[in-house]
SELO-81982 format. One record per residue (C-alpha): x, y, z; residue in one letter; residue number from 0. Coordinates in steps of 0.1 Angstrom, whole numbers. Layout:
REM residues N
<px X; py Y; pz Z; residu A; num NUM>
...
***
This chain:
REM residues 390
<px -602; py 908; pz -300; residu X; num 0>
<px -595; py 907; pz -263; residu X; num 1>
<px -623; py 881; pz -258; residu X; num 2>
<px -608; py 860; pz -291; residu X; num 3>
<px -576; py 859; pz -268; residu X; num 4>
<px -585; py 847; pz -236; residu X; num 5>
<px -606; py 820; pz -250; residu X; num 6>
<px -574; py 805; pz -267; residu X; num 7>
<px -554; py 808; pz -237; residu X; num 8>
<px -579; py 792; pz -223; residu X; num 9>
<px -584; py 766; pz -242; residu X; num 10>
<px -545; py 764; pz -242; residu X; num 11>
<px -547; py 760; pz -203; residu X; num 12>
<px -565; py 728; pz -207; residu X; num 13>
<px -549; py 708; pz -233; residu X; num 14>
<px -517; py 709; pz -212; residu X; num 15>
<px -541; py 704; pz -178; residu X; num 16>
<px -554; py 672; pz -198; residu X; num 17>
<px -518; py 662; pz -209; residu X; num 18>
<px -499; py 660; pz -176; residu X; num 19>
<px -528; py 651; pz -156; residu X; num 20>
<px -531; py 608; pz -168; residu X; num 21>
<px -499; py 612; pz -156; residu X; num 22>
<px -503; py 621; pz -125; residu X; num 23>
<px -530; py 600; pz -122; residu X; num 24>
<px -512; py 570; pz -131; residu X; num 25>
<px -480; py 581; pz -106; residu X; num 26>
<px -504; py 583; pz -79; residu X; num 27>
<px -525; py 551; pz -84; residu X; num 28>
<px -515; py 522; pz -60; residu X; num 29>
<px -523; py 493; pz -82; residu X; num 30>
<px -506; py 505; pz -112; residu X; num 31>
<px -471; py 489; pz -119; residu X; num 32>
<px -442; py 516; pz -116; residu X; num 33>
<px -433; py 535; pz -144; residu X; num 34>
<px -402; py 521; pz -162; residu X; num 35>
<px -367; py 535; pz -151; residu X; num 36>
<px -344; py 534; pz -176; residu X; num 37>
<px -300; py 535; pz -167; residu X; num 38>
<px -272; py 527; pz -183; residu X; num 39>
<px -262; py 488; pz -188; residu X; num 40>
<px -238; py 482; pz -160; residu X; num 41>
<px -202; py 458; pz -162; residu X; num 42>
<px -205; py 427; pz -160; residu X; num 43>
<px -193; py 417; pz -124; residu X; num 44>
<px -180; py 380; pz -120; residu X; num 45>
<px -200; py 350; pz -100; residu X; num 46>
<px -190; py 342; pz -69; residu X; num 47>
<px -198; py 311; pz -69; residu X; num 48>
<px -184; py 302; pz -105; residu X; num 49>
<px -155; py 281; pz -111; residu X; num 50>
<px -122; py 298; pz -109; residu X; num 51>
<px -105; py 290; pz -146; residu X; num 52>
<px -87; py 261; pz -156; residu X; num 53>
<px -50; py 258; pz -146; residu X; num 54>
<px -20; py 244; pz -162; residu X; num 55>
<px -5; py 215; pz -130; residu X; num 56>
<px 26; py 216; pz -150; residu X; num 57>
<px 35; py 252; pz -151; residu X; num 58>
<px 51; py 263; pz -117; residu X; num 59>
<px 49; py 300; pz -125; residu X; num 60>
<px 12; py 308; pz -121; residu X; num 61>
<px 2; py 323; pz -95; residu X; num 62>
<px -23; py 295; pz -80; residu X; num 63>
<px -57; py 307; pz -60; residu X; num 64>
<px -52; py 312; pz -27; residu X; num 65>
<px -70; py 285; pz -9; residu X; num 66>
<px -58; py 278; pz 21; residu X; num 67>
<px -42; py 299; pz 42; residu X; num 68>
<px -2; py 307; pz 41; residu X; num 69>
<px 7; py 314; pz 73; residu X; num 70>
<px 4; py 284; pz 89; residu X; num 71>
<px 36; py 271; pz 110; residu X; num 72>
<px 52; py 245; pz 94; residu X; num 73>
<px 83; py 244; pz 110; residu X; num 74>
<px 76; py 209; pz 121; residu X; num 75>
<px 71; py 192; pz 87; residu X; num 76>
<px 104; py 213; pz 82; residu X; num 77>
<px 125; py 196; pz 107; residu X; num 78>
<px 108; py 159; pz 101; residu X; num 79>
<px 109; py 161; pz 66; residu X; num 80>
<px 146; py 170; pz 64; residu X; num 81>
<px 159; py 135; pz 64; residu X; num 82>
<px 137; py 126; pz 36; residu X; num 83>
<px 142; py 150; pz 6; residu X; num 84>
<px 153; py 183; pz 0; residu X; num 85>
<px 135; py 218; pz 7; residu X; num 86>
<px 134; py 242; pz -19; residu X; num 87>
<px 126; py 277; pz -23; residu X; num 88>
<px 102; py 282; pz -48; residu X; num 89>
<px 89; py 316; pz -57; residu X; num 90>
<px 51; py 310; pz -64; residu X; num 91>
<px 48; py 285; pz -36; residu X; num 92>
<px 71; py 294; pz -6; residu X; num 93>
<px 94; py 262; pz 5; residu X; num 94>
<px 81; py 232; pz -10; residu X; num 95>
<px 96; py 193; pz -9; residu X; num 96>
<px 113; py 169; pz -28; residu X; num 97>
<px 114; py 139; pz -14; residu X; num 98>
<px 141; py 115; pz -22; residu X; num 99>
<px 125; py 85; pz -40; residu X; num 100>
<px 135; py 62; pz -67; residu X; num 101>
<px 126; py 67; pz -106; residu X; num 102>
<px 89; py 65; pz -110; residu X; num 103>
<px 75; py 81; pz -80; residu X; num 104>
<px 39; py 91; pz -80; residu X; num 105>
<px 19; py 109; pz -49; residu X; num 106>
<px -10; py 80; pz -42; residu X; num 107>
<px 5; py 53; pz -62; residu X; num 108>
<px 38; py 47; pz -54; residu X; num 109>
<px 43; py 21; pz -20; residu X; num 110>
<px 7; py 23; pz -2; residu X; num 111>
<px -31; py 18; pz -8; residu X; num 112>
<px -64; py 24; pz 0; residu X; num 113>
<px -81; py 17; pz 32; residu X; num 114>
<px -116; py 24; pz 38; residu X; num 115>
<px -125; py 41; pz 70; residu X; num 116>
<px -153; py 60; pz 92; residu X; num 117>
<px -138; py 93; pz 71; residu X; num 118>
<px -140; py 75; pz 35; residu X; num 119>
<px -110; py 60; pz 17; residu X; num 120>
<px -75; py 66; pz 32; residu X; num 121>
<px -42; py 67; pz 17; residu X; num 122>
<px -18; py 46; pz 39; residu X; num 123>
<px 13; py 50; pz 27; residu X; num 124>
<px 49; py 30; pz 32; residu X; num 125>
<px 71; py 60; pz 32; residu X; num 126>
<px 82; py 77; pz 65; residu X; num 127>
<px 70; py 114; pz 56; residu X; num 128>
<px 39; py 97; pz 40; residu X; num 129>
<px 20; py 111; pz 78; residu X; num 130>
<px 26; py 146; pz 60; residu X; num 131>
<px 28; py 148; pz 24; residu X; num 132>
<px -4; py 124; pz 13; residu X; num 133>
<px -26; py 141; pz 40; residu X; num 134>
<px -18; py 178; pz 43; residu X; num 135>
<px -9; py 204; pz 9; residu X; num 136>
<px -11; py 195; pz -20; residu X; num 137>
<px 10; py 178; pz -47; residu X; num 138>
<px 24; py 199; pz -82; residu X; num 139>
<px 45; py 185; pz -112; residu X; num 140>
<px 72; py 198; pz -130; residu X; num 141>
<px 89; py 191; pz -161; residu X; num 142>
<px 122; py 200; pz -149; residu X; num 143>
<px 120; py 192; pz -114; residu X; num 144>
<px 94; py 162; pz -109; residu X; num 145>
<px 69; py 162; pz -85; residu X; num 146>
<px 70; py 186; pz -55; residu X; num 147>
<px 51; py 187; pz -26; residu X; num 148>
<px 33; py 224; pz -9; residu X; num 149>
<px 24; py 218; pz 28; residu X; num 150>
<px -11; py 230; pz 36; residu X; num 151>
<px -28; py 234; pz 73; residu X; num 152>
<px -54; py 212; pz 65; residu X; num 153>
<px -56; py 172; pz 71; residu X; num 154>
<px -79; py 150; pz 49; residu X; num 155>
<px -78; py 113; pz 44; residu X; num 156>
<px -65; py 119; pz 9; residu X; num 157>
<px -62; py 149; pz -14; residu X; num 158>
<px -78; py 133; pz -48; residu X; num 159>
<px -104; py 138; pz -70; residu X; num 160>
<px -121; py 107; pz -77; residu X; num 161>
<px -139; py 90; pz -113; residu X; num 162>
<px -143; py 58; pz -126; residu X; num 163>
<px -155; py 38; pz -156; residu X; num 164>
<px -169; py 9; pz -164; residu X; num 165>
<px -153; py -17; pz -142; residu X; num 166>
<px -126; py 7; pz -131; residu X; num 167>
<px -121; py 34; pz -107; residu X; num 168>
<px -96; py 61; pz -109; residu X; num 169>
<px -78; py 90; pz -84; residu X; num 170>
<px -59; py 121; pz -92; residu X; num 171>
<px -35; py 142; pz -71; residu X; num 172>
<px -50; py 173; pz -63; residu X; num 173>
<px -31; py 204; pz -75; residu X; num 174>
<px -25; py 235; pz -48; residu X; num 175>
<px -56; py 256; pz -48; residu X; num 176>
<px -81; py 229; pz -64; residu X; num 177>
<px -112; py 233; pz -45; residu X; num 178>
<px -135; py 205; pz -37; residu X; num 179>
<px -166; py 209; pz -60; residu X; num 180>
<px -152; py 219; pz -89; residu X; num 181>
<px -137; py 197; pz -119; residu X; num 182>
<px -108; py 200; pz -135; residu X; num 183>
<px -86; py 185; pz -165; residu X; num 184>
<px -62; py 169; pz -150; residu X; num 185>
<px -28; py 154; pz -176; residu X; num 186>
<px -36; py 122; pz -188; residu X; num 187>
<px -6; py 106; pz -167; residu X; num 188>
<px -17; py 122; pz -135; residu X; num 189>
<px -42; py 95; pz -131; residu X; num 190>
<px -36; py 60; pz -111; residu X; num 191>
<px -67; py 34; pz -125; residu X; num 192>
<px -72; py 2; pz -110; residu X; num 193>
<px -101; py -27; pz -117; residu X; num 194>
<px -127; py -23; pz -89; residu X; num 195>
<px -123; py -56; pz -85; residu X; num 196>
<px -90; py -46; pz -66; residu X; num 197>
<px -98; py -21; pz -46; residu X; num 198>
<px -93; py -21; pz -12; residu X; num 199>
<px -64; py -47; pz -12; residu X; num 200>
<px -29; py -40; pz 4; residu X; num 201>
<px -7; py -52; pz -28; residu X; num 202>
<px -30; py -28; pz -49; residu X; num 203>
<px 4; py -17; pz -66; residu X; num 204>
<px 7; py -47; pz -85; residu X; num 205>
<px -28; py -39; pz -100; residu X; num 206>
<px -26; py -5; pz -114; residu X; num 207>
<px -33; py -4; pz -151; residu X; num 208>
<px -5; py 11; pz -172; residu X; num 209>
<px -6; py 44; pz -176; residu X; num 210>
<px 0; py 46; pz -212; residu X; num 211>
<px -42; py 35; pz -213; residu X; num 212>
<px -52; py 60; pz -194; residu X; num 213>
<px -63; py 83; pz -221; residu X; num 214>
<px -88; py 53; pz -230; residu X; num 215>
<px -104; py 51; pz -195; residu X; num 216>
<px -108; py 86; pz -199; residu X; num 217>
<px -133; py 86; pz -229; residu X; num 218>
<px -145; py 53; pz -219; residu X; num 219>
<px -177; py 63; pz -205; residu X; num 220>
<px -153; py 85; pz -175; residu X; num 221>
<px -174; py 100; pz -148; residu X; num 222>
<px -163; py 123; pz -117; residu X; num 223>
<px -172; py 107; pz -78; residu X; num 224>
<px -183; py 133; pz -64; residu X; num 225>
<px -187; py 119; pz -29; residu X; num 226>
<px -179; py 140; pz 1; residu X; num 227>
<px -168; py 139; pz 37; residu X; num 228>
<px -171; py 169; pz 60; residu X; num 229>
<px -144; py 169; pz 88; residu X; num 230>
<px -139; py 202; pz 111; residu X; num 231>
<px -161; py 225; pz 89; residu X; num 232>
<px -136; py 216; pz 56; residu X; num 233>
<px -148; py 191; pz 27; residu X; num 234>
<px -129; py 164; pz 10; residu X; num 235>
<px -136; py 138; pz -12; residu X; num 236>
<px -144; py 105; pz 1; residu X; num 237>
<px -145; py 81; pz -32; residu X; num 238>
<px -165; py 54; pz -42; residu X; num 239>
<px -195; py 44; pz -20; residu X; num 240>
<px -181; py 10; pz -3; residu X; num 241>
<px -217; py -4; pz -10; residu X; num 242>
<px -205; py -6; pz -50; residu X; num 243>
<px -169; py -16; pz -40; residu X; num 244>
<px -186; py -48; pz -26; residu X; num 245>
<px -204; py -59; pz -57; residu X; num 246>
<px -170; py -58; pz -75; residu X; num 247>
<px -149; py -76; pz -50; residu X; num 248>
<px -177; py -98; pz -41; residu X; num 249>
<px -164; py -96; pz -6; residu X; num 250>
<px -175; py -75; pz 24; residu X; num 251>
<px -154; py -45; pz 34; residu X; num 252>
<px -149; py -33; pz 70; residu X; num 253>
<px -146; py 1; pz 80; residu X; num 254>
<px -113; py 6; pz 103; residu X; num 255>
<px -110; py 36; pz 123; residu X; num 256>
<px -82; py 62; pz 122; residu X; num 257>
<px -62; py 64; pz 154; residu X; num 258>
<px -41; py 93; pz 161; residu X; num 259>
<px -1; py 81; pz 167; residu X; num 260>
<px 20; py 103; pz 193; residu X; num 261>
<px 45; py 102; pz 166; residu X; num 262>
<px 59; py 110; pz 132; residu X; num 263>
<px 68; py 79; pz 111; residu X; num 264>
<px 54; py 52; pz 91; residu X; num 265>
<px 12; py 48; pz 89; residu X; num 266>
<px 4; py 16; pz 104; residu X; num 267>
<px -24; py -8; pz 97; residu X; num 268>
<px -33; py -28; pz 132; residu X; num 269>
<px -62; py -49; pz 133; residu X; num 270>
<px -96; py -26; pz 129; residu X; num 271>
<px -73; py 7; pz 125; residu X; num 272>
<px -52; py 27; pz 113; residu X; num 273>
<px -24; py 48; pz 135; residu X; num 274>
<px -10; py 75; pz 120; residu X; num 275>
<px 4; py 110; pz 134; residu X; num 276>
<px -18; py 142; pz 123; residu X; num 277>
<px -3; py 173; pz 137; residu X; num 278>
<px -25; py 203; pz 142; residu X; num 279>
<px -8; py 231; pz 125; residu X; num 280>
<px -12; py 265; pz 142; residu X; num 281>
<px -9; py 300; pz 121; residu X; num 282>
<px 30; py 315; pz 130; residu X; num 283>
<px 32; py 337; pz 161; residu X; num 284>
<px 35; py 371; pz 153; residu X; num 285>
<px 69; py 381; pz 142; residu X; num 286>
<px 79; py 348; pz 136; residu X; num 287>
<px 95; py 335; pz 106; residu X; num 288>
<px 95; py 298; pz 104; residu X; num 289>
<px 117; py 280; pz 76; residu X; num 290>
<px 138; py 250; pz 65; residu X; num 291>
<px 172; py 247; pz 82; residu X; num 292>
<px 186; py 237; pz 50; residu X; num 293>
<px 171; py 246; pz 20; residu X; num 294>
<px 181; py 262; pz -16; residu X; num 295>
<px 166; py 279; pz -45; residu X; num 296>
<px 149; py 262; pz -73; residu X; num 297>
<px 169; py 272; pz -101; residu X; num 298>
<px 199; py 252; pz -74; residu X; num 299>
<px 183; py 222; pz -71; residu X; num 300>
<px 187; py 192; pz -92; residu X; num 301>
<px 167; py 180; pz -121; residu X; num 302>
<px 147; py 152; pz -120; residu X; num 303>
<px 170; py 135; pz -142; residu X; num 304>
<px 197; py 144; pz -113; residu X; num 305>
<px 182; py 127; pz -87; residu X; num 306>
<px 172; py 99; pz -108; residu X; num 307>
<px 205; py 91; pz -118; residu X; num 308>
<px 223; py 92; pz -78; residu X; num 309>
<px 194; py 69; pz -68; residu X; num 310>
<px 203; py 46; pz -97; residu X; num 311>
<px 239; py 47; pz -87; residu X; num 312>
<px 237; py 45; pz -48; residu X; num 313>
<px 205; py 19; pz -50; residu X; num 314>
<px 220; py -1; pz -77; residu X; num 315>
<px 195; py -32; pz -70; residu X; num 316>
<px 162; py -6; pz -64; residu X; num 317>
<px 168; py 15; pz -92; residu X; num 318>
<px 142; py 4; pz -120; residu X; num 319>
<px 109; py 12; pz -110; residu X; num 320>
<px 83; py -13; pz -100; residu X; num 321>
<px 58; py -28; pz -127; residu X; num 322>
<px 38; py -57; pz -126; residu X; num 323>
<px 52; py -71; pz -160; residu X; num 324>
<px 93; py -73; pz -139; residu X; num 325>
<px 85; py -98; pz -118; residu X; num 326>
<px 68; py -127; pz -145; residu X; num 327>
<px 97; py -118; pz -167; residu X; num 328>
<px 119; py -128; pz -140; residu X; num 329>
<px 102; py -161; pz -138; residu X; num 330>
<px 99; py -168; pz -170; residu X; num 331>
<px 130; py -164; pz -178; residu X; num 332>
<px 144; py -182; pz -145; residu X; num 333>
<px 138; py -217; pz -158; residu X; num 334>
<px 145; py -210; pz -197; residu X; num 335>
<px 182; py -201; pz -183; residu X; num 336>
<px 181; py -230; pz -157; residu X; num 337>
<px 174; py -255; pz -192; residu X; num 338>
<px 202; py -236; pz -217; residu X; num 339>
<px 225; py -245; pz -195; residu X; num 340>
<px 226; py -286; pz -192; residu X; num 341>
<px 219; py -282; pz -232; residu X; num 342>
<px 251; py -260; pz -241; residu X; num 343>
<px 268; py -284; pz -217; residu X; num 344>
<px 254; py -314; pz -234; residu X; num 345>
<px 264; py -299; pz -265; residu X; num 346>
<px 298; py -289; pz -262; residu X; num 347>
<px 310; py -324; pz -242; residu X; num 348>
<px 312; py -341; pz -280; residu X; num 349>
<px 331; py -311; pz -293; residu X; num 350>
<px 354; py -315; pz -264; residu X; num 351>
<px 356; py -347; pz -265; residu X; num 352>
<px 371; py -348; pz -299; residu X; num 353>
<px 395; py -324; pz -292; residu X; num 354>
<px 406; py -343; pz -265; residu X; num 355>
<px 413; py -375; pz -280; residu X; num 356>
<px 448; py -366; pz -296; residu X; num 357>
<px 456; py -354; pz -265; residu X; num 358>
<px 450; py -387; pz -243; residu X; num 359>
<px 477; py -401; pz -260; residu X; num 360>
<px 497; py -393; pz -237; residu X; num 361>
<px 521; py -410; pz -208; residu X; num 362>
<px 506; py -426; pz -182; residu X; num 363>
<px 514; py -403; pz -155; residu X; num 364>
<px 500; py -374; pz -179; residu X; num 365>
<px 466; py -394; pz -180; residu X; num 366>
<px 463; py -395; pz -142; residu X; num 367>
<px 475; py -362; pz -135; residu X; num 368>
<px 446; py -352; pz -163; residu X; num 369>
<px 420; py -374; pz -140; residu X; num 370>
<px 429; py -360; pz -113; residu X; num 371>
<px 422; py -322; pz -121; residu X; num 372>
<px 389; py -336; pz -143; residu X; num 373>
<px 365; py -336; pz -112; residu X; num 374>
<px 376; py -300; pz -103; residu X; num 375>
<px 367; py -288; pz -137; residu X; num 376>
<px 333; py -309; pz -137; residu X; num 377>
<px 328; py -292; pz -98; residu X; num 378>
<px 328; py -255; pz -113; residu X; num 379>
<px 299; py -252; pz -133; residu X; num 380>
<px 275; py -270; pz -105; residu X; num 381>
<px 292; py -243; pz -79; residu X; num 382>
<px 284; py -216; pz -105; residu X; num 383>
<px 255; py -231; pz -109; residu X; num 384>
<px 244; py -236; pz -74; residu X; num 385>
<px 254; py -194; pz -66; residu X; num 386>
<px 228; py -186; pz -95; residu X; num 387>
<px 200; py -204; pz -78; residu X; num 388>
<px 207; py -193; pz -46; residu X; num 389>
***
């Protein structure tokens, strides 16, 4: 019995000896794969390198990425600015501008255009804070309070995104933390189009298509330019290579340089370049807390609507914005009004005529006193005439 016994444990021994030894083996062989290693299914982590989410231009009160940083000094876009709009204090953005413009004001379409030079196409712009707001920051709409402008630290020729279409090209104001790279919706209305036929020319503003068509350039085949320049170690777009600008103009285009002015004002155009000032903007000393001299709340400052209506009634003749339709109509309807006029004359000299004849029977004296005043009253309509022409 003690013999039966010993044989099983035995024979025990080595079934789990041969059960745990492949094993071993396997564990120990250098050429075999690992054995599998099985965890829990971790959280999802975000890409770095993906897209941030798409953001509303119009609402105010998101909190926007922080792209660039906010502590640069701009106390001197503060002080220049000043005589040129108003400074608000916005919650989201820190002090932002308004500038004072007339009704219709867009950020790269209203009073400049395009230049093409050794940085890509530049905005050159006709407004005296144009040195500042169309080449540092960023522009934002409201509904309320119209378009604002954020300063940034950063300079670029132009802060757009770029696309075109058939025949067309198209640029975009760049919202504040829109990086370069990445696409966004932008509102219909936020984009300026213009036959690539135009491009490049100083009166571009009489080209722009209306922007009621915009949503059809948009599904017309719309594609994103992509093309970059890389100034300083930052990015920027650089729109459409001038190479294709020249087979729709059917002229060459010259590069101009850019030419750094010793002062704020007006971008000027002058010969083969372009002078305008580009501060460097340095991050705020330590304990320092630059701001507006004047500035005032948001919720204190007036509504588009506002401002619209005090430049109507202090610019009277500058009031209506410019379109290219205003000035044919005026034409047109110069000459129409320059022909009713001998007509209703023509017209009327019967009728008064035959109203007058009762009344030349009259004394003799009468009739001669009545010649007498006659070439005054034939006198007044060429003088009211003549004041209308001039």
């Amino acid at each position: 019995m003690k013999k039966k016994t010993k044989i099983f444990a035995l024979l025990s021994a080595l079934f789990i000896a041969f059960a745990i030894l492949p094993e071993k083996v396997m564990a120990q062989d250098p050429n075999s794969p690992p054995p599998p290693q099985y965890q829990s299914t971790p959280p999802p982590q975000q890409d770095p390198n993906a897209p941030p989410p798409q953001q509303d231009p119009n609402a105010m009160q998101q909190a926007p990425p922080q792209e660039e940083p906010q502590n640069g000094d701009y106390q001197e876009f503060y002080s220049q600015l000043s005589p040129y709009g108003q400074w608000v204090d916005e919650p989201t953005y820190g002090y932002v501008f308004i500038p004072t413009v007339g009704p219709g004001f867009y950020p790269y379409r209203s009073r400049g255009h395009w230049e093409y030079t050794d940085m890509g196409w530049t905005w050159v712009s006709n407004y005296p804070f144009g040195w500042a707001c169309f080449h540092y920051g960023r522009w934002n709409f409201d509904n309320v309070y119209g378009w604002f402008w954020i300063p940034g630290s950063v300079w670029a020729p132009a802060w757009v995104a770029w696309g075109g279409c058939p025949g067309y090209y198209g640029w975009a104001p760049l919202g504040f933390g829109m990086r370069i790279g990445v696409r966004y919706d932008f509102p219909a209305d936020h984009w300026c189009f213009l036959r690539a036929g135009y491009m490049g020319r100083a009166d571009i503003y009489h080209y722009y298509e209306p922007r009621g068509n915009n949503g059809g350039f948009l599904r017309n085949h719309f594609t994103y330019i992509n093309e970059t320049h890389i100034n300083n170690g930052r990015s920027f777009y650089s729109g459409p290579r001038v190479e294709e600008v020249q087979r729709y103009t059917g002229a060459p285009i010259h590069s101009v340089a850019i030419r750094e002015s010793p002062t704020p004002g007006r971008t000027v155009v002058n010969g083969n370049q372009v002078n305008m000032y580009k501060p460097q903007v340095r991050p705020v000393t330590a304990g320092a807390h630059p701001a507006p001299q004047n500035h005032m709340p948001i919720n204190q400052a007036p509504s588009l609507s506002q401002r619209n209506a005090a430049y109507r009634q202090a610019h009277p003749a500058n009031a209506a914005p410019a379109r290219q339709a205003a000035p044919q109509q005026t034409r047109q309807a110069a000459p129409q009004q320059r022909q009713a006029a001998p007509q209703q004359q023509r017209q009327a000299a019967p009728q008064q005529q035959r109203q007058a004849a009762p009344q030349q029977r009259q004394a003799p004296m009468q009739r001669q006193a009545s010649m007498r005043q006659a070439p005054q009253q034939r006198e007044a309509p060429r003088q009211e005439g003549g004041g209308g022409r001039r």
